[in-house]
N, C-alpha and C positions, 0 to 999 in steps of 0.2 A: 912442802906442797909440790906436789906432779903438775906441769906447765907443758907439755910435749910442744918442742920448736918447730915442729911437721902443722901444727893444726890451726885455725883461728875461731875468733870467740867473739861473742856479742856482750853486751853492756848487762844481759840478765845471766849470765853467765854459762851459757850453753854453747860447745866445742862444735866446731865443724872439718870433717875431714873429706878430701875432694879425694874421689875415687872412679877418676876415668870421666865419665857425665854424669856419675851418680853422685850424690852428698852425703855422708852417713853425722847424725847428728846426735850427742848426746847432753850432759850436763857437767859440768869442771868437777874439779876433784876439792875445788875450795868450796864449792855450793853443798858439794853429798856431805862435807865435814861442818860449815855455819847448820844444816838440817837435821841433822845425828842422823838417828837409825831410821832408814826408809824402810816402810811398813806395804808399803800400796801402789805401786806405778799405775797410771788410767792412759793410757795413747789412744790416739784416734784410729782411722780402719786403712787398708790398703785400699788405695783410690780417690781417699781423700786427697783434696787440697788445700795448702796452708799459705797464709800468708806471713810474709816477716809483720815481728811486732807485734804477730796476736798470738794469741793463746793455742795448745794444740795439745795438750794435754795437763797431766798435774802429777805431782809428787806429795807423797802423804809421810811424813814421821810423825814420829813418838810426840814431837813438841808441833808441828804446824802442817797445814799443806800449802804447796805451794805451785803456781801455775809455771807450765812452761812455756816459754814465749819462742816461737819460729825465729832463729837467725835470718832466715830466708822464702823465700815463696818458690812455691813447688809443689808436684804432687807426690804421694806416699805410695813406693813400690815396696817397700819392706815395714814390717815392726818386728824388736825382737821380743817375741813370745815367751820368751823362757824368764821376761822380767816379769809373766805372769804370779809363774812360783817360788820365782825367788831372786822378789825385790831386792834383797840384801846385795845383789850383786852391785848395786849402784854405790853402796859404800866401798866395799870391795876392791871393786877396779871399774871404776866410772869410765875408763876409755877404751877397753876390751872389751869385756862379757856386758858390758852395760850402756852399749849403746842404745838408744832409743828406735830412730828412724833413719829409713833410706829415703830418700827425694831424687826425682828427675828437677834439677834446678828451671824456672821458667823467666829467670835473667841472672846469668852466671857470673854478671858485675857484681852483684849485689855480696858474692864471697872479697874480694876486695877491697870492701868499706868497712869488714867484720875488721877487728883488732887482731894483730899479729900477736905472739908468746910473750915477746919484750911489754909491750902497749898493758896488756891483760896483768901479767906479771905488775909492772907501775901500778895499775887501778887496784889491784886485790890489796897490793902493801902498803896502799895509803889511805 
């Protein structure tokens, strides 16, 4: 299982990586693998805003869908589009081509609280 030590993570299992002031967010490489094959990514619009702990989009496979919960609150300057035609990338490479969203952070503490590689790594293997 891919853990990158550059990034941190939240208790639903979605990666966060700090990029200057932006956040780029996607889903762990243990969640696209407990989901099998993603069929359907749904994200929200640029402009929106999210809050940590809620919902902000969904992920659809073969066996379930399942919501994605904001690591953090912020508003959405980027989606990547290209998970329009091809979901699969989320199996693939869940921390490249398969990011979700960019966010302008709107309390940059709040990456802080997320679980470091070690922290996420412990909860996945137990």
């Amino acid at each position: 299982m891919n853990i990158p030590k550059e990034l941190r993570y939240s208790e639903e299992h979605e990666w966060v990586k700090v990029e200057g002031d932006k956040v780029r967010i996607g889903i762990t490489d243990f969640a696209q693998s407990e989901l099998g094959d993603i069929v359907f990514v749904e994200l929200p619009e640029v402009g929106d805003e999210i809050e940590a702990n809620e919902p902000f989009g969904s992920v659809e496979s073969v066996k379930t869908v399942s919501e994605l919960y904001a690591p953090i609150s912020g508003k959405i300057v980027e989606i990547n589009g290209d998970l329009d035609d091809s979901p699969e990338f989320v199996n693939e490479s869940p921390y490249e081509k398969a990011w979700m969203i960019v966010i302008e952070p709107s309390d940059a503490g709040q990456i802080e609280k997320l679980m470091t590689a070690e922290q996420y790594e412990e909860k996945v293997n137990n």
